[in-house]
mmCIF file of the N, C-alpha and C atoms, coordinates in Angstrom:
data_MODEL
# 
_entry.id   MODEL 
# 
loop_
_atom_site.group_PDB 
_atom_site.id 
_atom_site.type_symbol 
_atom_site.label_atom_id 
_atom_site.label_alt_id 
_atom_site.label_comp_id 
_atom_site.label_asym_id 
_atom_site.label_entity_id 
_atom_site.label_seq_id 
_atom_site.pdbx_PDB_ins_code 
_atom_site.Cartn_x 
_atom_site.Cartn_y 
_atom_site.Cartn_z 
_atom_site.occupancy 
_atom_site.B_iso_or_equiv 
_atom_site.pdbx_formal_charge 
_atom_site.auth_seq_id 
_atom_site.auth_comp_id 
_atom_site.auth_asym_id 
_atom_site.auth_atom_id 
_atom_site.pdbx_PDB_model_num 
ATOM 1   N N  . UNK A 1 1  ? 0.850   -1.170 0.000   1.00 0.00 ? 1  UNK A N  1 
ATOM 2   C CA . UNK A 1 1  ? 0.000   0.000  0.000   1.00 0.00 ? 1  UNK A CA 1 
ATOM 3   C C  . UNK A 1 1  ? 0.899   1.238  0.000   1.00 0.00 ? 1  UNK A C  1 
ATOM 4   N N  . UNK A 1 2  ? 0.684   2.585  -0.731  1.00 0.00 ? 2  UNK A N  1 
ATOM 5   C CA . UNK A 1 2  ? 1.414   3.461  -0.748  1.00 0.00 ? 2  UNK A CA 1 
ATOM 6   C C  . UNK A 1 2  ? 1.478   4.232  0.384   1.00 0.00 ? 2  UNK A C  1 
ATOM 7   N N  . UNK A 1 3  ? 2.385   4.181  1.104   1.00 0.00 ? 3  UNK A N  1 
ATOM 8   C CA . UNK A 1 3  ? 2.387   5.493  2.239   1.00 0.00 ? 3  UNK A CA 1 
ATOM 9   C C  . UNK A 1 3  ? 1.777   6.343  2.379   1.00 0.00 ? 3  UNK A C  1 
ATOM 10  N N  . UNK A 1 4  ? 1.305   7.259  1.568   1.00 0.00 ? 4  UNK A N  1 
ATOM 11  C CA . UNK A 1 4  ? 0.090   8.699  1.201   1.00 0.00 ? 4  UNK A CA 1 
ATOM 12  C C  . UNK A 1 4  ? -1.137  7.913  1.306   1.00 0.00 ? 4  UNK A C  1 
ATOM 13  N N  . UNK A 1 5  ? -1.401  6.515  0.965   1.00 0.00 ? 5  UNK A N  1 
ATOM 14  C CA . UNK A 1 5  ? -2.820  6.214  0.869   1.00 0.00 ? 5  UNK A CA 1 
ATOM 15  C C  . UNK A 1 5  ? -2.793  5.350  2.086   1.00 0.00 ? 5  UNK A C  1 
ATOM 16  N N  . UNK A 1 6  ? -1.955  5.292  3.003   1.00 0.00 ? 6  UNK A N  1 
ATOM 17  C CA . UNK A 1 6  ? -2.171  4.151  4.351   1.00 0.00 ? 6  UNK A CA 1 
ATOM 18  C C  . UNK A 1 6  ? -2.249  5.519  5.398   1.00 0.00 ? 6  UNK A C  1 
ATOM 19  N N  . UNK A 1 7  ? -1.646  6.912  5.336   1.00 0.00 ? 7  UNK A N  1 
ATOM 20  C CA . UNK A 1 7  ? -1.778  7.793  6.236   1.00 0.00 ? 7  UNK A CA 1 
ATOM 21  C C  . UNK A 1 7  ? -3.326  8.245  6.034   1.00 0.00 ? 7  UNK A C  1 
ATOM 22  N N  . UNK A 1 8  ? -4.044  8.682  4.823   1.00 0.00 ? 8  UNK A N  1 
ATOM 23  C CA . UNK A 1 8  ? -5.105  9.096  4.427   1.00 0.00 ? 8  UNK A CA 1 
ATOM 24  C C  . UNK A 1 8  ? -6.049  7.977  5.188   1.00 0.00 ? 8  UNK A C  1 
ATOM 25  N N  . UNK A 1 9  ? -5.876  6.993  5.218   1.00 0.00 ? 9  UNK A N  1 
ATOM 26  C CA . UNK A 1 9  ? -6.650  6.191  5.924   1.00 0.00 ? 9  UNK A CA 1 
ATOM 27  C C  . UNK A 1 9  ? -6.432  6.487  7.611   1.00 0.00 ? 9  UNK A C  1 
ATOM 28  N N  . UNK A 1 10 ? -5.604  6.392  7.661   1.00 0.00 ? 10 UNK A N  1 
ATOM 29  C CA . UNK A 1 10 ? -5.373  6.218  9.530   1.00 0.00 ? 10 UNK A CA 1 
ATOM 30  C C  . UNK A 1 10 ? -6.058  7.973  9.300   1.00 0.00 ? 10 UNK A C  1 
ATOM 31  N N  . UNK A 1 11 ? -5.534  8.607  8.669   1.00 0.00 ? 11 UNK A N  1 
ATOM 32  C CA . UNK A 1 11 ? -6.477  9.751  9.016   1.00 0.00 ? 11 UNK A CA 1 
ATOM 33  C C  . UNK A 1 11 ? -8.243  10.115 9.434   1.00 0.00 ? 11 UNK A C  1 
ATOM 34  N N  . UNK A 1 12 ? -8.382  9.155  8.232   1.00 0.00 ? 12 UNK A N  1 
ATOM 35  C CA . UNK A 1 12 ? -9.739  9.007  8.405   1.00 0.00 ? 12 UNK A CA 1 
ATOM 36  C C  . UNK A 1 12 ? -10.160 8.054  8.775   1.00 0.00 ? 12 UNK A C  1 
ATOM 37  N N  . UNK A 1 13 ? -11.201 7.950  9.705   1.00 0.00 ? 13 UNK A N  1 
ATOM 38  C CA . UNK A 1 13 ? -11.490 6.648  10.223  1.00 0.00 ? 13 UNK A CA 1 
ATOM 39  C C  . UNK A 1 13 ? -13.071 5.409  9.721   1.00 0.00 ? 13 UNK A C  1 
ATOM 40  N N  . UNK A 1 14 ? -13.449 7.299  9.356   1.00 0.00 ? 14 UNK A N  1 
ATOM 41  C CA . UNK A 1 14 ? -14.304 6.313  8.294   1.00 0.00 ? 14 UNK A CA 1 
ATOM 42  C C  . UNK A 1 14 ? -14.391 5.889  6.906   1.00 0.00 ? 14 UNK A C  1 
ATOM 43  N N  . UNK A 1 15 ? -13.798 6.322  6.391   1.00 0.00 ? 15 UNK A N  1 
ATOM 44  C CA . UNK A 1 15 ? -13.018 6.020  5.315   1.00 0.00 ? 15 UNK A CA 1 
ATOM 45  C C  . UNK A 1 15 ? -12.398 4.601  5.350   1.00 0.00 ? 15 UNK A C  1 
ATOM 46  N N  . UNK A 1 16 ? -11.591 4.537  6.495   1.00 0.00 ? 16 UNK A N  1 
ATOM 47  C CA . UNK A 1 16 ? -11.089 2.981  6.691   1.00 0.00 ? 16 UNK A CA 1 
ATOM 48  C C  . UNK A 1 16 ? -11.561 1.880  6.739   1.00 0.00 ? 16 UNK A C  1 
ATOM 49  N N  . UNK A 1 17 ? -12.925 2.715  7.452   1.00 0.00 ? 17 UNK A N  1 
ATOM 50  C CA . UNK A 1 17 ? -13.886 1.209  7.895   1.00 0.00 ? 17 UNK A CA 1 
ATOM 51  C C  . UNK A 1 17 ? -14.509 0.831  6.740   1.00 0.00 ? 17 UNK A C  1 
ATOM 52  N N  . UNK A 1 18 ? -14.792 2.021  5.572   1.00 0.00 ? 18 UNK A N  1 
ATOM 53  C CA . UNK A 1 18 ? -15.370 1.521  4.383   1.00 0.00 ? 18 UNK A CA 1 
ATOM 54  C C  . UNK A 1 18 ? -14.325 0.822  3.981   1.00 0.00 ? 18 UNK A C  1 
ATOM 55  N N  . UNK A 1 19 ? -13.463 0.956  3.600   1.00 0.00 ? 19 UNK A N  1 
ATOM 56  C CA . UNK A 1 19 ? -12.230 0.143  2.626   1.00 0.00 ? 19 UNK A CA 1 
ATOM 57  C C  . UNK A 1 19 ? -12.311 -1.356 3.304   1.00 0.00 ? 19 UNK A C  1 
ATOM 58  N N  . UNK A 1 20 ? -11.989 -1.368 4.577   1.00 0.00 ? 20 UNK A N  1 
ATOM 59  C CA . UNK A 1 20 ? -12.040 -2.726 5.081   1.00 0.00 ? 20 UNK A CA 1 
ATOM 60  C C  . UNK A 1 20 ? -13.472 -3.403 4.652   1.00 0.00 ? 20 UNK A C  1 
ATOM 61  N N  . UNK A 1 21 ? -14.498 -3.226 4.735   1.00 0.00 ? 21 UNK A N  1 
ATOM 62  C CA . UNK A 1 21 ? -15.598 -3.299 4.421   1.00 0.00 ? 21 UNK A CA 1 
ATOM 63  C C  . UNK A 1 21 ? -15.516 -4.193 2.713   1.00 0.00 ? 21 UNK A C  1 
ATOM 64  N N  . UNK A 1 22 ? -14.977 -3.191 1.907   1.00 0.00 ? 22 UNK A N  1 
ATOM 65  C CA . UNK A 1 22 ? -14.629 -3.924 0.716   1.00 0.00 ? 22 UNK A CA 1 
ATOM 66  C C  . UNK A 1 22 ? -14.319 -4.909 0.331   1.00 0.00 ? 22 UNK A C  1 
ATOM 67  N N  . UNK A 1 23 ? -15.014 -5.948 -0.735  1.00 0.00 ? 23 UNK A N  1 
ATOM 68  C CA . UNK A 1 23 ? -14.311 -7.010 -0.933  1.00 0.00 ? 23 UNK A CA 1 
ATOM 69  C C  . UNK A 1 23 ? -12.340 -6.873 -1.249  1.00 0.00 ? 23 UNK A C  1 
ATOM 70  N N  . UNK A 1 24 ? -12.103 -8.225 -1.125  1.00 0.00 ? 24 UNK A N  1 
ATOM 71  C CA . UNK A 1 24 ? -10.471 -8.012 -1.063  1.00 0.00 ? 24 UNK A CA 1 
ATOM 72  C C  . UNK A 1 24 ? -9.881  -7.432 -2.543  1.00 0.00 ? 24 UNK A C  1 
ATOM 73  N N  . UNK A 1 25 ? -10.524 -8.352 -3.493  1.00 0.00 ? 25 UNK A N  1 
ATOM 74  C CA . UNK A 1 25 ? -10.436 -7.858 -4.578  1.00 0.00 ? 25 UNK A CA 1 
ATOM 75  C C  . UNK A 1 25 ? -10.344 -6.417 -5.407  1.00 0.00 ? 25 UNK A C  1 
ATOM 76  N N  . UNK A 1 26 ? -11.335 -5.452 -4.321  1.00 0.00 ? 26 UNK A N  1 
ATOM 77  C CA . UNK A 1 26 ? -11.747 -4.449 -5.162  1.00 0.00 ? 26 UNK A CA 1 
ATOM 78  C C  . UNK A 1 26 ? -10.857 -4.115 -4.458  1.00 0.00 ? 26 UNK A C  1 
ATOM 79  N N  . UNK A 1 27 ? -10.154 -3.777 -2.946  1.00 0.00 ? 27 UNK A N  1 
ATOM 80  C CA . UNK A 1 27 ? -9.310  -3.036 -2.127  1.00 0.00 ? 27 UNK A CA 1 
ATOM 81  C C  . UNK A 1 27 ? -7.985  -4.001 -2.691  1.00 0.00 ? 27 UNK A C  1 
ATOM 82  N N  . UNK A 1 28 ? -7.527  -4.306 -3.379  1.00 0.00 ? 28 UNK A N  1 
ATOM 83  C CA . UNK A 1 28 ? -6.341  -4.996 -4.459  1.00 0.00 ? 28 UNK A CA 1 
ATOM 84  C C  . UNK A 1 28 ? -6.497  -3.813 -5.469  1.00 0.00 ? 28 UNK A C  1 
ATOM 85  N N  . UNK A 1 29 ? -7.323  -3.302 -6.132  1.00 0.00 ? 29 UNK A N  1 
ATOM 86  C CA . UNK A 1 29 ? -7.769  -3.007 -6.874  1.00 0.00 ? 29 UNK A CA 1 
ATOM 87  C C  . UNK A 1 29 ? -6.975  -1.863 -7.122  1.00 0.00 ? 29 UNK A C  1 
ATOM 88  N N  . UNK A 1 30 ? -8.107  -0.677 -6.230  1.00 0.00 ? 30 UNK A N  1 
ATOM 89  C CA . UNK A 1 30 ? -7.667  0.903  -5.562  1.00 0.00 ? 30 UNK A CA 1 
ATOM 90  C C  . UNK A 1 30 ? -6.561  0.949  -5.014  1.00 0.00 ? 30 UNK A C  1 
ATOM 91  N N  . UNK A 1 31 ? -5.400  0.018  -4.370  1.00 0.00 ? 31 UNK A N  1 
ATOM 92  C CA . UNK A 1 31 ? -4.346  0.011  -4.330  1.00 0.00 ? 31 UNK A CA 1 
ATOM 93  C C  . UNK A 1 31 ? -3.065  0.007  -5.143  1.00 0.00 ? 31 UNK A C  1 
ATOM 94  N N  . UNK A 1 32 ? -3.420  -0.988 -6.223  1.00 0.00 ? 32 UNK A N  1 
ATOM 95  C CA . UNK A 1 32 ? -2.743  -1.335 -7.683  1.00 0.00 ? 32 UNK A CA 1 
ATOM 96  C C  . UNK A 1 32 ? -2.378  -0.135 -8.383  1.00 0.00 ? 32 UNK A C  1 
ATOM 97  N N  . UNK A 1 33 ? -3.681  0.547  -8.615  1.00 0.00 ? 33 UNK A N  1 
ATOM 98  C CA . UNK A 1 33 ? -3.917  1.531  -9.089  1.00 0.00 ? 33 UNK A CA 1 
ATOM 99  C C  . UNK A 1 33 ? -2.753  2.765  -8.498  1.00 0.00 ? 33 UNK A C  1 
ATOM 100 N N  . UNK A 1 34 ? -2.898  3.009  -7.337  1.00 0.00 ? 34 UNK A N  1 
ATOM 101 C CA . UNK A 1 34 ? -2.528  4.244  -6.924  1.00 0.00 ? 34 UNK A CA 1 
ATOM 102 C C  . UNK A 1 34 ? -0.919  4.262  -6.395  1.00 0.00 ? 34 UNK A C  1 
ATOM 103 N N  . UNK A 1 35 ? -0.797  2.430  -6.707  1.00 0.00 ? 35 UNK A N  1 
ATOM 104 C CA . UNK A 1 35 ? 0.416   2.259  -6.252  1.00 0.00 ? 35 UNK A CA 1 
ATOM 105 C C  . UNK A 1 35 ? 1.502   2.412  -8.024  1.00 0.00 ? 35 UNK A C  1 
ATOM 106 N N  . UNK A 1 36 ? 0.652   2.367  -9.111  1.00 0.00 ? 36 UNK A N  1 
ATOM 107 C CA . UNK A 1 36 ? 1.076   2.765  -10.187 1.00 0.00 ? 36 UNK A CA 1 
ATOM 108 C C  . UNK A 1 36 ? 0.702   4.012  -11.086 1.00 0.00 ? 36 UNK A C  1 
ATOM 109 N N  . UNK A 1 37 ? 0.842   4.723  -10.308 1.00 0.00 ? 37 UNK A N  1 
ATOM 110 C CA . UNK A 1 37 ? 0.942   6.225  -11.051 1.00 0.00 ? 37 UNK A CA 1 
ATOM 111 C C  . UNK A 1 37 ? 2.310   6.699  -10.641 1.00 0.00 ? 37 UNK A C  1 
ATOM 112 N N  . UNK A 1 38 ? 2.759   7.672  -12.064 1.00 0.00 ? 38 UNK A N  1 
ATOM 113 C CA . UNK A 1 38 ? 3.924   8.089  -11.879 1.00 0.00 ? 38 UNK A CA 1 
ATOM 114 C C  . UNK A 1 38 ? 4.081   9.101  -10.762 1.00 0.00 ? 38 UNK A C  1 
ATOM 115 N N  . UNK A 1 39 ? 3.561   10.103 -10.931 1.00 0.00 ? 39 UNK A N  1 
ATOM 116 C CA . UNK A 1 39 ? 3.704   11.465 -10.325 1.00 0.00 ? 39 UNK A CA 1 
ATOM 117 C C  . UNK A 1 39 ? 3.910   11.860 -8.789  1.00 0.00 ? 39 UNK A C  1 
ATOM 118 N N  . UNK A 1 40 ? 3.719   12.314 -7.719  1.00 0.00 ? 40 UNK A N  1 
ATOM 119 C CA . UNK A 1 40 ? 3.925   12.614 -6.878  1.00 0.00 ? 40 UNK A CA 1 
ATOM 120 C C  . UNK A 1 40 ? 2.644   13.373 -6.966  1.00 0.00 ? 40 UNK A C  1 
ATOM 121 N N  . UNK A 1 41 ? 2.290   14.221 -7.759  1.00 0.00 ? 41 UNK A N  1 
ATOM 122 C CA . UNK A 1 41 ? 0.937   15.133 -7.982  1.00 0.00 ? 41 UNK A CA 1 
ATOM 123 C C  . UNK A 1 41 ? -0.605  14.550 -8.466  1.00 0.00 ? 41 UNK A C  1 
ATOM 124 N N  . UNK A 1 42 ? -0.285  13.303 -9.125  1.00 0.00 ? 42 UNK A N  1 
ATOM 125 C CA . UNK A 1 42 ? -0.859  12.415 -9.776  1.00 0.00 ? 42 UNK A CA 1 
ATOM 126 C C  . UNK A 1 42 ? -1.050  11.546 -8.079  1.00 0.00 ? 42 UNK A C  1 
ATOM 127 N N  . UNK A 1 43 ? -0.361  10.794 -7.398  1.00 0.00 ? 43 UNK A N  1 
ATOM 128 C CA . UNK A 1 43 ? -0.691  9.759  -6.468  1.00 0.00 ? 43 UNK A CA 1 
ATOM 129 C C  . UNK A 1 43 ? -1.056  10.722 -5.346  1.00 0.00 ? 43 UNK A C  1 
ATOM 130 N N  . UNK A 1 44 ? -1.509  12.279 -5.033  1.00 0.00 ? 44 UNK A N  1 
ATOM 131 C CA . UNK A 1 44 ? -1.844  12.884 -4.243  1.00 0.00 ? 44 UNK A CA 1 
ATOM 132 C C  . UNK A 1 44 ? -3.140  13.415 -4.632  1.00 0.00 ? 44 UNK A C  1 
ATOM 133 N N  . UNK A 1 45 ? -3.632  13.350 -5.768  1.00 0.00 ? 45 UNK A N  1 
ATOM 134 C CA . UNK A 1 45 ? -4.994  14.108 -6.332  1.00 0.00 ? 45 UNK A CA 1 
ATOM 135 C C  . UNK A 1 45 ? -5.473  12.617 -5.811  1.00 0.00 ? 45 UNK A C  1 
ATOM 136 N N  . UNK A 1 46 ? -4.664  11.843 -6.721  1.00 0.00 ? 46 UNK A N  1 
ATOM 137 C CA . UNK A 1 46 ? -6.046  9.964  -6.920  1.00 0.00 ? 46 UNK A CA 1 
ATOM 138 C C  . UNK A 1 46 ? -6.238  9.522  -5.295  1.00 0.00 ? 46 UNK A C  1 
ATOM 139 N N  . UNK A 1 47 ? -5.450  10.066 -4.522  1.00 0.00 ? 47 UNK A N  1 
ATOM 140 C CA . UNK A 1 47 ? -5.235  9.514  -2.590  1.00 0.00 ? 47 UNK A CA 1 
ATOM 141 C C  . UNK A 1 47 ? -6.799  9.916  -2.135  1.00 0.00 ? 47 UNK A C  1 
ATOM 142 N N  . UNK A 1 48 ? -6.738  11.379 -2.696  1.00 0.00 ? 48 UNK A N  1 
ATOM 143 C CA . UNK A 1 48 ? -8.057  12.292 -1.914  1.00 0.00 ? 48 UNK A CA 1 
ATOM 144 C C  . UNK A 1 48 ? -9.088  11.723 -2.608  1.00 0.00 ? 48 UNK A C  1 
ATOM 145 N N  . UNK A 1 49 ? -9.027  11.440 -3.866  1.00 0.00 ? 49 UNK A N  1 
ATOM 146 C CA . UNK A 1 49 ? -10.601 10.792 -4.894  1.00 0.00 ? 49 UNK A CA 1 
ATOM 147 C C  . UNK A 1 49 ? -10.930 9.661  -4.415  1.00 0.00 ? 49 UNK A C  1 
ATOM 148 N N  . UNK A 1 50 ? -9.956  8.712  -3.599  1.00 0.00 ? 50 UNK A N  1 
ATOM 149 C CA . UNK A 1 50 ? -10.212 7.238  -3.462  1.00 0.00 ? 50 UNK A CA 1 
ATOM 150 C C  . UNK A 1 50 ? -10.945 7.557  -1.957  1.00 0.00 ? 50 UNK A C  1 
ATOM 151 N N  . UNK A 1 51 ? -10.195 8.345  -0.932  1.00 0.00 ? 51 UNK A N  1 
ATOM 152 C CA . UNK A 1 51 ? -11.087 8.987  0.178   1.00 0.00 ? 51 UNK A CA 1 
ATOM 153 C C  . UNK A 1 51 ? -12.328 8.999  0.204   1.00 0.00 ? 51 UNK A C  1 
ATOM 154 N N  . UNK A 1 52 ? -12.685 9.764  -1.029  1.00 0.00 ? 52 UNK A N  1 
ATOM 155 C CA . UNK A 1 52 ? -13.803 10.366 -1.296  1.00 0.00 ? 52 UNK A CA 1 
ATOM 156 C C  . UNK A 1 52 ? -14.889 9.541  -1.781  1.00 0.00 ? 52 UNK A C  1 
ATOM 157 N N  . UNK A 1 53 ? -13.959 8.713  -2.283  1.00 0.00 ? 53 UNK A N  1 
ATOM 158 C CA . UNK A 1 53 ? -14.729 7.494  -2.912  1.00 0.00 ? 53 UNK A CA 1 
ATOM 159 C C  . UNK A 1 53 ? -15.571 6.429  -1.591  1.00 0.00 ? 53 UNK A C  1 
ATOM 160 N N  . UNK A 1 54 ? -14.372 6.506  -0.976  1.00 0.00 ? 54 UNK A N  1 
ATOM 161 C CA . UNK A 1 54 ? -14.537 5.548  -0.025  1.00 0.00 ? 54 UNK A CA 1 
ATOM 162 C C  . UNK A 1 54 ? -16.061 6.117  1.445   1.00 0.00 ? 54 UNK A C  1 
ATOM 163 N N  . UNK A 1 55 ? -15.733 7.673  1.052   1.00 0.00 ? 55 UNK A N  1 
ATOM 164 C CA . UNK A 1 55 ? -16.923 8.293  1.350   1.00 0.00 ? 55 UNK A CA 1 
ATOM 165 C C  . UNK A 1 55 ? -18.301 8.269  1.179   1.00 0.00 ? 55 UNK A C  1 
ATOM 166 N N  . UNK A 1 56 ? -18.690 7.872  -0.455  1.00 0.00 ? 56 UNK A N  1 
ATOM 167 C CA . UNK A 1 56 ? -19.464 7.878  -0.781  1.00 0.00 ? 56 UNK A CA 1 
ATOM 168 C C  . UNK A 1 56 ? -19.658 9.618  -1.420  1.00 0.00 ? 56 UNK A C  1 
ATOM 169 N N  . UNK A 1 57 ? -18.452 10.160 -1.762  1.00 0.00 ? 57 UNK A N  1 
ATOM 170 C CA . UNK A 1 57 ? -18.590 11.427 -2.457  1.00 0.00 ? 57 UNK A CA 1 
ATOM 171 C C  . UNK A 1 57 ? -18.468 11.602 -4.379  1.00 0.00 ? 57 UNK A C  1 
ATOM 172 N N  . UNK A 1 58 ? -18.023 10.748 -4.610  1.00 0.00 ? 58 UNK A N  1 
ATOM 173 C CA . UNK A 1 58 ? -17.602 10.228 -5.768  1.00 0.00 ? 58 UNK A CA 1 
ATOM 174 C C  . UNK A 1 58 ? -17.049 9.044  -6.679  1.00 0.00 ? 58 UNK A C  1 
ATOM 175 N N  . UNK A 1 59 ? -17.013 8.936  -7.566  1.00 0.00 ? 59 UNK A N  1 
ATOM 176 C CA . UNK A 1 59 ? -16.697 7.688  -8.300  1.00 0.00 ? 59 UNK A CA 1 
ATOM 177 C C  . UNK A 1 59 ? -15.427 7.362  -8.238  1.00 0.00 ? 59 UNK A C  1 
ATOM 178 N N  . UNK A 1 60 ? -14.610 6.502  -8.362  1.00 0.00 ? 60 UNK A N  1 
ATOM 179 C CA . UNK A 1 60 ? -13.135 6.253  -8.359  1.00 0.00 ? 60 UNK A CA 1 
ATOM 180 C C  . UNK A 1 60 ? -12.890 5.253  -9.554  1.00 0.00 ? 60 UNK A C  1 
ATOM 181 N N  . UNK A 1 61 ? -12.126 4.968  -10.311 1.00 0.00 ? 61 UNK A N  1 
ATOM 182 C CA . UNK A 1 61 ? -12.052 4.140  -10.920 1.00 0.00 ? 61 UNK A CA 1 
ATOM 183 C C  . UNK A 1 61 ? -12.740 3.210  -11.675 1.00 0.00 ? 61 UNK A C  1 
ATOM 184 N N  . UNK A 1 62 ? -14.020 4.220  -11.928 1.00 0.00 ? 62 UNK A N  1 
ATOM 185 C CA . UNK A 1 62 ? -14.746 3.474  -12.944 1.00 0.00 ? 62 UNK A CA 1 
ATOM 186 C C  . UNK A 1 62 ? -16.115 2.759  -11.965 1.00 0.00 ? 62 UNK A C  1 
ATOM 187 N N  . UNK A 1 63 ? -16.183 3.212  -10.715 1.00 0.00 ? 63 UNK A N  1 
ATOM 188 C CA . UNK A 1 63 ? -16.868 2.792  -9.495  1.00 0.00 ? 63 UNK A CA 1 
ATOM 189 C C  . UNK A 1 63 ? -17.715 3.670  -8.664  1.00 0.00 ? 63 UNK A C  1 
ATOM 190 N N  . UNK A 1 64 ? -19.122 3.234  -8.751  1.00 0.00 ? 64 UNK A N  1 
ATOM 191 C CA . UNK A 1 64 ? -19.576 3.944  -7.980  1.00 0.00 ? 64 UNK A CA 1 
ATOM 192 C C  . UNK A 1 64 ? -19.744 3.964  -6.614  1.00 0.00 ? 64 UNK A C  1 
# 
């Protein structure tokens, strides 16, 4: 798991509980993903969308 996306979690706590919540597969998934982007600017925008996702604020990856 990427460092930026394991702090974003401990940050949030509900956020976490959704992800755990997730099948394993799909949380393989949103990880894969964010663990392969190049950027530094790129794996800090997709950190907050997957949050958000995990919120129930928005789509992530093709996911509602």
């Amino acid at each position: 798991m990427h460092p930026k996306f394991r702090l974003a979690l401990a940050k949030n706590k509900t956020a976490n509980a959704a992800f755990i919540k997730l099948p394993l597969y799909y949380q393989k998934e949103i990880i894969r993903y964010i663990n392969n982007l190049k950027t530094a600017e790129s794996v800090d925008r997709n950190v907050v969308k997957a949050i958000d996702h995990l919120l129930g604020k928005q789509r992530f990856i093709g996911r509602n």
